[in-house]
N, C-alpha and C positions, 0 to 999 in steps of 0.2 A: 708330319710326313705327308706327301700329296701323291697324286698318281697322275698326271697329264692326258688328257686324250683329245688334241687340236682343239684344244681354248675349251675341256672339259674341267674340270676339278673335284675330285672327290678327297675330303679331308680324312683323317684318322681319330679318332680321339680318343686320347688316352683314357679313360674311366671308363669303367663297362658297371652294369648294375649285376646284381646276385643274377643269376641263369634260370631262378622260379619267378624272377619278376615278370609279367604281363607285356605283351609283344609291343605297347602302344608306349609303353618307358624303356624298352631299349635304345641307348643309346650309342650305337657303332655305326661302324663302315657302311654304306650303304652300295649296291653293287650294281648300279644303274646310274649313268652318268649327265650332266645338263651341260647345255651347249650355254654359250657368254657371249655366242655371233649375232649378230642383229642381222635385220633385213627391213628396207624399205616397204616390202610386198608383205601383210598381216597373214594373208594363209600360208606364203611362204615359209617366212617365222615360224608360225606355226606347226608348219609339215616339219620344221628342221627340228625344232624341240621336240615334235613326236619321236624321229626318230633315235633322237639321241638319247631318249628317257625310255632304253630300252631294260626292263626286269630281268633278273639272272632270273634261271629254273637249273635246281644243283639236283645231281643225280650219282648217287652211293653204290656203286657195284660191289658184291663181296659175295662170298663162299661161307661167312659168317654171319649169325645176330650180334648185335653188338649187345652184348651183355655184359656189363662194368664191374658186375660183381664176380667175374666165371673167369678173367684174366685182364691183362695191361692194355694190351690191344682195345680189348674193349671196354675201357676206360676212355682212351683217346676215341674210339669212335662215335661213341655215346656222346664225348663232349663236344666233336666236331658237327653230330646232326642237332645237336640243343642249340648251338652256336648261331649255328648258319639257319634253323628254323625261326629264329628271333629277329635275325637280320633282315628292315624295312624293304632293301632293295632287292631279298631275294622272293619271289614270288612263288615259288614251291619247292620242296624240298622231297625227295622221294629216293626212300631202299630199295631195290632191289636184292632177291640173294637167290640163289639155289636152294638153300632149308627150304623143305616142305612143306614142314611144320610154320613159316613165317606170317602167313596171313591164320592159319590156326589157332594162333596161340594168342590174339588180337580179337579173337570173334566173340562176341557176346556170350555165346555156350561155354567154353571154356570154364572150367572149373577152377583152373592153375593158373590165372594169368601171369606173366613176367613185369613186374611193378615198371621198371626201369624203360621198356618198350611202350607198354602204356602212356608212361611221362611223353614220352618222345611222340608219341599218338598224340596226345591232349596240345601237343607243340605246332601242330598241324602236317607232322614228318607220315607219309603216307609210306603203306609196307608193299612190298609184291612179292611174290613167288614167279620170277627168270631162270628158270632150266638153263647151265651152260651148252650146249650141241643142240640148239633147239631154234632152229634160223628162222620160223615161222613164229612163234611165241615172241624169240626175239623183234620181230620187225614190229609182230602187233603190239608189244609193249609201248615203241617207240612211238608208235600211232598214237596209242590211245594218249598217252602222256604231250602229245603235239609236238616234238620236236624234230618229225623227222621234215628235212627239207624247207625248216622254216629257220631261215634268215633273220627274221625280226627281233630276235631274243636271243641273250646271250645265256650259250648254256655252258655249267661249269661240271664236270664228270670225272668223281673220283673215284679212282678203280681199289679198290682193297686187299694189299698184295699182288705178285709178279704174276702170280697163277690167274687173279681175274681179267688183268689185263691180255694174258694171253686167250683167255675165254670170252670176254666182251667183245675189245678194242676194237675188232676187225666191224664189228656191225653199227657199230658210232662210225669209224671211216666213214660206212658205204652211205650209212642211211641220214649221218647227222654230221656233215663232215667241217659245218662251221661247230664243232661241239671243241672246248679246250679240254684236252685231255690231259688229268691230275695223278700220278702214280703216288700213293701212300706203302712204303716198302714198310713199315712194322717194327721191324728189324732187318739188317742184311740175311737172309735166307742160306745163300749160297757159301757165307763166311760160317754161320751157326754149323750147317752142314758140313763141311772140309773140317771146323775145329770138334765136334761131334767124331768123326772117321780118326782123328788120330788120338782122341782119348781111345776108343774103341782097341785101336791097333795096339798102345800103351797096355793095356790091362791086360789084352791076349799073351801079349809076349812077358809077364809077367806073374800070368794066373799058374799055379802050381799043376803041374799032369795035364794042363789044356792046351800045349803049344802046336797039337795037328790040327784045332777046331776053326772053324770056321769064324769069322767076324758076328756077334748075336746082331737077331735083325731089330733088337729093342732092346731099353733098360729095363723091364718087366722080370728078370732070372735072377732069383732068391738066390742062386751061386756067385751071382755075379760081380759083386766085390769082397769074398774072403778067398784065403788061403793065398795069400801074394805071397811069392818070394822073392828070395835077396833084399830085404829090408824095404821094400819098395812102398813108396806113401803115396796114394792116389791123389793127393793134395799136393803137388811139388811140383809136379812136372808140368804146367797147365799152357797149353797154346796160344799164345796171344800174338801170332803173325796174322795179319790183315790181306797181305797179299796171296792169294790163289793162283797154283799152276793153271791155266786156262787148257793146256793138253789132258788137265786132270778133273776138270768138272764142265759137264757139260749143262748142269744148272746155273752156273755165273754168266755163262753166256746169252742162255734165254733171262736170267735176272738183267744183266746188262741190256739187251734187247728191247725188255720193255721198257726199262728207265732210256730211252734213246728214242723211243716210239711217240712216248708222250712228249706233250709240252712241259711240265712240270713235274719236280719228284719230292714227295715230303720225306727228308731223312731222320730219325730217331735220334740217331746217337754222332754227336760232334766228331767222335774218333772214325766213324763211317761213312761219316761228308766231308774228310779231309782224304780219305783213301779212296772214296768213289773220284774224287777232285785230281789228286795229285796223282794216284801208281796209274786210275782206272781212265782218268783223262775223261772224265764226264765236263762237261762247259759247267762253269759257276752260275751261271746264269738257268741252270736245267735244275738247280737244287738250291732246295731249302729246308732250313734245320727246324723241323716241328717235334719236340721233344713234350714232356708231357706237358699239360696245358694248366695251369694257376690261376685258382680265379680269388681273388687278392679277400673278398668278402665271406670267405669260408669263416664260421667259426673256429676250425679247428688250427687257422693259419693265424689269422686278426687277431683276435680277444678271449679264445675261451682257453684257458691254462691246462694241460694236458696234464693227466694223473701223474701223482707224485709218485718216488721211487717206493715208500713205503705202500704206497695204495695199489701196486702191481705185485706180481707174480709169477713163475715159470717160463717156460722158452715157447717162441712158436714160430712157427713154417706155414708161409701160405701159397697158394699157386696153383693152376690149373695141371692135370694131368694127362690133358692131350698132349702137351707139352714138355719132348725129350731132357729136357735140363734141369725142370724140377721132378720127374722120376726119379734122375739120376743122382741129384740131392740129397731126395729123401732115400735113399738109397747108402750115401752118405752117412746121413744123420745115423741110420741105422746102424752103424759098424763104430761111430766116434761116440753115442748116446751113454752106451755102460761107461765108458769112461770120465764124462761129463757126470753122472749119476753115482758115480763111487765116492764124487768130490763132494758133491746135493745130493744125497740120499731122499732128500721131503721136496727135489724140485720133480716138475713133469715137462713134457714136451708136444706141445698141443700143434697138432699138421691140419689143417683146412685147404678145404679145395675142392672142386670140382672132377670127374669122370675118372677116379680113381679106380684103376681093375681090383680083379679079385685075390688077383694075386697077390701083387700091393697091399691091400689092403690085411691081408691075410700074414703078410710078412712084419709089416709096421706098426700092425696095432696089436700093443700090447699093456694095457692098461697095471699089470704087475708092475710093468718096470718103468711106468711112466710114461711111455710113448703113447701118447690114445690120437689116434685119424679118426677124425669129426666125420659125419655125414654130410655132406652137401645141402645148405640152406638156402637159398638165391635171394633170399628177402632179408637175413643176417649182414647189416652191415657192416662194411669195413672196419669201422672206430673200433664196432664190438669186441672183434676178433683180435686188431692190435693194439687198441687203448687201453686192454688190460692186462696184457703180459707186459714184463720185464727185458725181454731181449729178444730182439730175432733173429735166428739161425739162418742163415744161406751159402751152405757148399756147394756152389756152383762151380764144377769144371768146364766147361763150355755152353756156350750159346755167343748170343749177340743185340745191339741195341742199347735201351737200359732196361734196369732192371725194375719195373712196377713195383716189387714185391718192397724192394729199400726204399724209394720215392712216398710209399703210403707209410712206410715205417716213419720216415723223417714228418710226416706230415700229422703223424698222430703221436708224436712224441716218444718213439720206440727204440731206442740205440741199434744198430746194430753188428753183427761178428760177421766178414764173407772174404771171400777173395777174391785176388785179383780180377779175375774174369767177372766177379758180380759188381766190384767198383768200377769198371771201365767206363768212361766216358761220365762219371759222376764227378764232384767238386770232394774232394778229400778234405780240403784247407779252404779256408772263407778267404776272400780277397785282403783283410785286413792281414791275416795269420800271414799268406805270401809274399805281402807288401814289407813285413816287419824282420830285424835281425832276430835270432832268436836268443834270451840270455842265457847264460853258461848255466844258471839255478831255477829258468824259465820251462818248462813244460809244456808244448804247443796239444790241445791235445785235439784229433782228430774228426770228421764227421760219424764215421765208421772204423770198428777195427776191423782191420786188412789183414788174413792170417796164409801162411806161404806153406804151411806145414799141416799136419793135422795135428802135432802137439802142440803148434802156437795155434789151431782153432780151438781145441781144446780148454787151452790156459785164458786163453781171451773171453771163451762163453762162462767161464766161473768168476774169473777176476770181474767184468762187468756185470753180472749176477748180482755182486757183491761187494762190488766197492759202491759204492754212494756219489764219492765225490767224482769218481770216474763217470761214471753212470751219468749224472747232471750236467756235466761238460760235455758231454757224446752228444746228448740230448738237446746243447744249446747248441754246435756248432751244426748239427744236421737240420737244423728249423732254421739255420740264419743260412747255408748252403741250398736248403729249399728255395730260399726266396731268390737267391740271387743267381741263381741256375737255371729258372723257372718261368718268372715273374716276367708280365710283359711279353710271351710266346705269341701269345694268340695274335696280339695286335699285329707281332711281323708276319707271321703266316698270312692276314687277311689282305695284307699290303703287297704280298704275295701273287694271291688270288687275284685281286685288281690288276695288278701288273701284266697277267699270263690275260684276263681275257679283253684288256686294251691294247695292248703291245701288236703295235703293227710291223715286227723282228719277227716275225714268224719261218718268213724265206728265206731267211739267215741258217735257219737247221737244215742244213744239206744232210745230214747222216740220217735226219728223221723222216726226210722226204726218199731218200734211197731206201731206205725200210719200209718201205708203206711201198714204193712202185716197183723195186726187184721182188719184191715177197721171197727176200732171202733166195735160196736156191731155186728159184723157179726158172731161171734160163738150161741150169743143168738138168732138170730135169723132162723141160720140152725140149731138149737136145735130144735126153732116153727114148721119149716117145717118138722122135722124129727116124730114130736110129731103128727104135722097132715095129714103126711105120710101114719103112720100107725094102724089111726082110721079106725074103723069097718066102710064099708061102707055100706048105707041104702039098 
């Protein structure tokens, strides 16, 4: 695949090396382009090849550290500054965030440092600490890092969710306005949020003695999922519309806003780049699908054979708990567990994760009955936590994206039980299984099992517990769904990138250029001022 830029060429190649190899054997995309025009006149030539061998500098906006082991997101974010620190043609790579702690936690003194941040240090990925509402800070960032006003360099800036962009965007405008601006949404924000409100609403009108109470402003209340009546299973009823009243959220609109502001939007989940595409009418050309990224040389992927059924154990849950939909999970777990335990009296249920309250934690762990929530390790890796359990649990009723938690399960040879909402946008069936009739005494069996009820999540977390041959089927069909779901991202996202910062289509976004010169209401509101201009004064 190529990228044209007037008799430029920049190729793709398909092989990328391990992401610990040394910057001088990477072999990628390179993000600075050579001209192929001749000239009779040698410094001519010259001056042309300068200009055209101009270096990206990639710049990271976020509200977040990217810490890979602490949630999904930062997984992908960690792998996109490894990525792009290795790539020849990019000539600096640099974080910003608002954490305080950012450049702290990097500093020689530091007792605790963050393994993973380090990595990305040692990559040549530089950190800052950018205050958002801080127009001064802001500018001299821009300074110091030399892009404000300078031409000569292409620079490539991705904003880390809706919210940064609303909090950067405006000062790359002013101060760096040849900058191609990249939206990375996570997940859909404003979808998680709308299907979040009608679980919420769901449980009210069904909580026993609670139907004056207000909507809880969290999943954190230890009342909060017993005593339903009317037979009511909080695993049934689960939201899976895409489309958002727009009279009813005024977060989809500033979501949509920023996706409309930038040049480019990396979308998560297939099912959420067909509805930002089709209901939300975003241009195809403003989006592209960056789902997790695969790097093909992992042992855990290639060659190294993941723990046998017999060499595993117990159930487990992993997930950060800043994060409304694994609260509400483990929230879940907690109400379906005694009955999963009455079946495995000698199974346990092992919860990892990060920023769990007290409360939480206080409700969940209970090492009698098998449930035990780990403490938070940042330096415990992934493998540890799911290479050696036997199934993983995720009652997910709302959120959005994919799901990190299933992606590491498949990648470390772990089955797992979830529902609808935690399969969306996942491969269920491998390309072969789709392609083929199924026989009448054939059995197709699945990546994950998909449970509608909570007595088929129930029946599903013991039967695969405990069947073997079930177990080893789950397990082959989600390692051959990793790869083929997966594999090969990186390369179109770079191809991506190329595209947005060669692409002379820029004038073609009339909606992005109306956003940036009306600033929104700003004629209604120098109407206000003109109106109370010139009232009589007292």
């Amino acid at each position: 695949e190529a990228v044209s830029n007037g008799g430029s060429l920049m190729t793709l190649n398909s092989r990328r090396p391990h992401p610990c190899h040394q910057r001088s054997s990477v072999n990628v995309r390179h993000y600075s382009s050579s001209s192929s025009s001749s000239s009779s006149s040698s410094s001519s030539s010259s001056s042309n090849h300068n200009n055209n061998h101009q270096t990206t500098k990639v710049l990271i906006l976020s509200g977040l550290l990217p810490e890979p082991n602490a949630s999904a997101a930062g997984v992908r974010t960690h792998f996109l500054l490894q990525q792009l620190a290795q790539n020849p043609g990019v000539d600096a790579v640099h974080f910003a965030t608002g954490v305080k702690q950012a450049t702290d936690l990097l500093s020689k003194n530091n007792r605790q440092p963050i393994a993973s941040l380090q990595h990305l240090q040692s990559l040549g990925v530089k950190f800052h600490h950018v205050p958002p509402n801080d127009e001064d800070r802001m500018r001299q960032f821009l300074q110091d890092i030399d892009i404000v006003n300078n031409n000569n360099q292409n620079v490539l800036c991705i904003l880390d969710r809706w919210y940064s962009e609303e909090a950067y965007s405006f000062h790359l405008q002013q101060h760096a306005p040849h900058a191609k601006l990249v939206l990375d949404m996570q997940d859909f924000h404003a979808l998680r949020g709308h299907r979040q409100t009608l679980i919420q609403q769901l449980d009210q009108q069904h909580k026993m003695g609670n139907h004056d109470k207000k909507l809880p402003r969290d999943f954190d209340d230890p009342e909060s999922y017993h005593n339903y009546q009317d037979g009511y299973d909080p695993l049934s009823q689960l939201p899976m519309e895409v489309r958002i009243p727009a009279s009813q959220d005024d977060k989809l609109l500033r979501e949509l806003a920023s996706i409309h502001r930038c040049h480019l939007t990396m979308v998560c989940s297939p099912v959420e780049l067909q509805a930002l595409q089709y209901h939300y009418q975003v241009p195809a050309n403003k989006l592209c699908l960056a789902s997790f990224f695969l790097d093909n040389n992992d042992n855990h992927i290639s060659n190294e054979p993941p723990r046998s059924f017999a060499q595993r154990k117990d159930f487990v849950f992993v997930g950060g708990f800043r994060h409304e939909p694994n609260v509400d999970a483990v929230q879940q777990l907690h109400r379906l567990w005694p009955k999963i335990r009455a079946e495995l009296p000698d199974s346990r249920l092992h919860i990892y994760g990060p920023y769990a309250r007290p409360m939480l934690r206080r409700q969940c762990h209970n090492p009698q009955l098998g449930m035990i929530l780990h403490p938070y390790q940042e330096d415990v890796p992934v493998a540890d936590l799911l290479g050696r359990r036997r199934v993983l649990l995720a009652p997910l009723r709302f959120g959005a994206g994919l799901k990190g938690k299933i992606v590491d399960a498949w990648r470390y040879g772990t089955p797992v039980v979830t529902t609808v909402v935690g399969s969306e946008g996942l491969l269920t069936m491998t390309k072969q299984q789709q392609q083929q009739q199924p026989q009448p005494q054939q059995e197709q069996h699945p990546s994950m099992l998909v449970a509608h009820s909570s007595d088929e999540f129930v029946r599903a977390a013991v039967g695969l517990h405990q069947n073997s041959n079930l177990w080893r089927a789950t397990q082959r069909q989600g390692h051959q769904c990793l790869i083929e779901q997966f594999g090969g991202h990186w390369e179109t996202v770079e191809s991506q990138f190329a595209r947005v910062l060669y692409s002379n289509n820029e004038d073609n976004d009339y909606l992005r250029h109306i956003l940036w010169q009306q600033q929104l209401r700003s004629t209604e509101y120098f109407s206000k001022w003109i109106e109370a201009k010139n009232r009589p004064k007292d």
